[in-house]
C-alpha positions as CSV (number, residue, x, y, z in Angstrom):
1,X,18.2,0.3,-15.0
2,X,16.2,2.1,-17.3
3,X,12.2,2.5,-17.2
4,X,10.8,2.5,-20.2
5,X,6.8,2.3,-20.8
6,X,7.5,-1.2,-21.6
7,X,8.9,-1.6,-18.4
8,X,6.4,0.1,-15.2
9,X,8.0,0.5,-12.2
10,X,6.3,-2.1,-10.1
11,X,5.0,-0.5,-6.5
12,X,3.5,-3.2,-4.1
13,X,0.7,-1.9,-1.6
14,X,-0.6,-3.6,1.7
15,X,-4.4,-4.1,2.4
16,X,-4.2,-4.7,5.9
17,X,-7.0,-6.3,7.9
18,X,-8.0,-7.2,11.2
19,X,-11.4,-7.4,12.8
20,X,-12.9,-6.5,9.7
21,X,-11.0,-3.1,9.6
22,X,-8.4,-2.0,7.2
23,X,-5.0,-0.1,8.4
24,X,-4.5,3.2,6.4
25,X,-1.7,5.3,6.9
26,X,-1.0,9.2,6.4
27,X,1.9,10.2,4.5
28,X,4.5,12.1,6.9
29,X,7.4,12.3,3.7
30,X,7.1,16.2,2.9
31,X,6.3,15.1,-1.0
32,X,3.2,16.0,-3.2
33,X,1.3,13.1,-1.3
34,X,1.8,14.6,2.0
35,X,-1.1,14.5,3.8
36,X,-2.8,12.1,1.5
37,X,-4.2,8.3,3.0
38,X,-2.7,5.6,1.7
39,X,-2.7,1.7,1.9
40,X,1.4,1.4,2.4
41,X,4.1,0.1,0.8
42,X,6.2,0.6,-2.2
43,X,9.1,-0.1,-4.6
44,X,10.2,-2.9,-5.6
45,X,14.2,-4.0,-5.7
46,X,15.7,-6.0,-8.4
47,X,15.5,-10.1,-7.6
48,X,12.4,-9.4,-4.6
49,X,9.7,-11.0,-5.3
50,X,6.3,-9.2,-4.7
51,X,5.7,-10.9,-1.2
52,X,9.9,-9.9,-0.2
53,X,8.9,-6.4,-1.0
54,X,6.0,-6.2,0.9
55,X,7.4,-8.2,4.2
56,X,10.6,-5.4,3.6
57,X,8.5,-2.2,2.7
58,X,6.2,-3.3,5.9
59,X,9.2,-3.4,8.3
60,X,11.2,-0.3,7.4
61,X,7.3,1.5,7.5
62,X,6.0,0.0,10.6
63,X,8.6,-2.8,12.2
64,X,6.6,-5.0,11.7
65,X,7.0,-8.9,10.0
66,X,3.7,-9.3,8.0
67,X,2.5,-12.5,6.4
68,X,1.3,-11.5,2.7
69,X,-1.8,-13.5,1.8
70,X,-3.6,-13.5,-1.5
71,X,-3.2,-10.6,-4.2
72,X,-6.5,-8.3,-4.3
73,X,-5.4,-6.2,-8.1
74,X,-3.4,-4.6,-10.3
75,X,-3.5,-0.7,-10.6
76,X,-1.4,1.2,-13.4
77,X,-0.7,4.5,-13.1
78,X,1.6,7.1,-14.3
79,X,3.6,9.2,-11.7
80,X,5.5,12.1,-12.9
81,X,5.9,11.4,-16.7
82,X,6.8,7.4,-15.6
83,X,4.4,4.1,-16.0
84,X,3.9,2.3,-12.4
85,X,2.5,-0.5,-11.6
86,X,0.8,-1.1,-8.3
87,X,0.2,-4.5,-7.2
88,X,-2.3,-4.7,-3.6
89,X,-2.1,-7.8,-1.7
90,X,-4.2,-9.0,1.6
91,X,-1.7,-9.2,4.7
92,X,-3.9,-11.3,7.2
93,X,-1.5,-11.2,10.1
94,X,1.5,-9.9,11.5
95,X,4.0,-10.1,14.0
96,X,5.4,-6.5,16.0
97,X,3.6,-3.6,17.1
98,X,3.2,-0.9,14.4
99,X,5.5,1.2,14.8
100,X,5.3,4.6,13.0
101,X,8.9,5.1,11.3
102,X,7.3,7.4,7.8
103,X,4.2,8.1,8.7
104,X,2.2,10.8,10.5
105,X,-1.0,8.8,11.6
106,X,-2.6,5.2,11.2
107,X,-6.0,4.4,11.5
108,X,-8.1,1.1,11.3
109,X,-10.9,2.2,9.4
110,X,-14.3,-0.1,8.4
111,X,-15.5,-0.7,4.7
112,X,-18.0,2.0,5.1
113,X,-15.2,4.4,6.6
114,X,-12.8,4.0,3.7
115,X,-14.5,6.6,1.3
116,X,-13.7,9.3,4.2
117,X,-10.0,9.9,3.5
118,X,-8.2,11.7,1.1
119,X,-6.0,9.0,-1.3
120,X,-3.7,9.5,-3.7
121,X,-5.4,8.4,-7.0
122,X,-4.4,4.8,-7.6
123,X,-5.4,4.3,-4.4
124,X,-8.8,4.1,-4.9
125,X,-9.5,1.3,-7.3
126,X,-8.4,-0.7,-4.3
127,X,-10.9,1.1,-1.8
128,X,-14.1,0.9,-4.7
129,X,-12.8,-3.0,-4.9
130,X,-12.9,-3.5,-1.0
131,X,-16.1,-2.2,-1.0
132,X,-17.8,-4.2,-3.3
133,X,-16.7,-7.4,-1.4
134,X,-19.1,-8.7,0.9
């Protein structure tokens, strides 16, 4: 499958929310991001649509079996040399107890809380966006 720049590689993240908190995760993969806060989630696989990814990335991440709820924005970024596309969706409940299979930490963090972290850039769109909502 090749990626040209007509064709992003599409990334789907999860804006997780409970008792007006939001679920942020810190990268444990020894990559660049290490460290780094992130809203989770990831790749999509050919024939998945963008809620299969999610429910998939948010089990092999967590265990857990998350409903996806309404789509929040679009993000495009270019990592290493590549277009992506990242796509961040609401997920309202959830099934499991998060269990942390590719992370370091989790936190549920407020609105006002979100600014405090350290995200990899196409991250934040998302957090300025979260913000502005009432």
């Amino acid at each position: 499958m090749h990626n040209s720049k007509n064709n992003p590689t599409i990334v789907i993240a999860a804006v997780i929310e409970k008792d007006n908190k939001f679920l942020i995760a810190q990268r444990g993969k020894k990559d660049h991001l290490y460290g780094k806060w992130e809203f989770s989630g990831g790749k999509m696989e050919a024939g998945e649509t963008d809620q299969q990814c999610l429910q998939r990335e948010l089990n092999e991440e967590f265990g857990i079996h998350a409903e996806v709820g309404s789509y929040l924005c679009t993000v495009d970024f270019e990592h290493k040399g590549k277009q992506m596309k990242m796509l961040a969706y609401y997920v309202t409940s959830y099934r499991g107890e998060l269990t942390l299979f590719e992370h370091q930490q989790i936190k549920w963090v407020s609105k006002d809380e979100l600014s405090s972290y350290d995200y990899p850039s196409p991250d934040l769109p998302i957090i300025e966006l979260l913000k502005e909502k009432s």
